[in-house]
C-alpha positions as CSV (number, residue, x, y, z in Angstrom):
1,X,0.0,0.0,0.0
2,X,2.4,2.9,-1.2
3,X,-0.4,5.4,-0.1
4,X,-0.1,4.3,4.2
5,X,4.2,3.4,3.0
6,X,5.6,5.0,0.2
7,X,8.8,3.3,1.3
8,X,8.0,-0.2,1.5
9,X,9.3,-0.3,4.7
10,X,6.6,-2.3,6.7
11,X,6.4,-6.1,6.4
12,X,3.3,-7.3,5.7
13,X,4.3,-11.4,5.1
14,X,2.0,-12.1,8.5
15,X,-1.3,-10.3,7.2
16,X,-0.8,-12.4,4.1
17,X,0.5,-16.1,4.8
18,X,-0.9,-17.4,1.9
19,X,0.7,-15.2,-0.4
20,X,3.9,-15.3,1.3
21,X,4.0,-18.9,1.1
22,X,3.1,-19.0,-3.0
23,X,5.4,-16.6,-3.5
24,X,8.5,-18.1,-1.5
25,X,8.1,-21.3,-3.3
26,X,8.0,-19.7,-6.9
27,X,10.9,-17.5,-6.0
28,X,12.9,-20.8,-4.8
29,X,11.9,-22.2,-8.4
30,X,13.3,-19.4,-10.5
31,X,15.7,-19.6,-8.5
32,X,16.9,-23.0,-9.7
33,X,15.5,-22.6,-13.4
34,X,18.0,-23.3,-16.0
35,X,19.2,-19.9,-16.9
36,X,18.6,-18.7,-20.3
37,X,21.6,-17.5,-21.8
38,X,21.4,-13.5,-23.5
39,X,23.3,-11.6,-25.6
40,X,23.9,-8.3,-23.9
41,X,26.6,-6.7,-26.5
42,X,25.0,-5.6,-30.0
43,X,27.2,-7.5,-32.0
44,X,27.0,-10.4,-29.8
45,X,23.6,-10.6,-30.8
46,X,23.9,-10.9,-34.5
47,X,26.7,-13.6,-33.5
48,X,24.4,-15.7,-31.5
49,X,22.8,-19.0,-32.8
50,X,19.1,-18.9,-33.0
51,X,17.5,-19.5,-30.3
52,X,14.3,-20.7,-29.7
53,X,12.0,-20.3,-26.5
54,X,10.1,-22.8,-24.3
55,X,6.2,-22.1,-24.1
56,X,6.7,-21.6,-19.8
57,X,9.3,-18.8,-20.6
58,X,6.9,-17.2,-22.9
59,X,3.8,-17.6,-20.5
60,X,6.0,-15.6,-17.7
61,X,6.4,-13.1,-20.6
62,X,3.0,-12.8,-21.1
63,X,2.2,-12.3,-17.8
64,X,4.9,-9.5,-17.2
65,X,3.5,-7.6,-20.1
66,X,6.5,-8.5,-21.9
67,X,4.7,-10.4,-25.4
């Protein structure tokens, strides 16, 4: 609530178990994805194999707003 604490500074994880438990685990599972390897020069880029992506990295895409 960045209207009661612009700062973020309060922990709320107690008023919202639940959340904090779904959230933990799916942190702890990115966590030990297999990291996707990307080009962060230019020319590195145009280098690169093709790569191609897997439908579960496109569905967290999609729900970042990213695709």
């Amino acid at each position: 609530d960045l209207a009661t604490d612009p700062g973020e500074t309060e922990n709320v994880a107690e008023r919202f178990p639940e959340d904090t438990e779904r959230l933990k685990r799916e942190l702890w599972e990115w966590d030990r994805a297999e990291s996707f390897p990307v080009a962060v020069e230019p020319h590195a880029a145009a280098c690169a194999e093709e790569r191609t992506m897997t439908d579960d990295t496109a569905e967290v895409l999609k729900s970042l707003g990213y695709l």
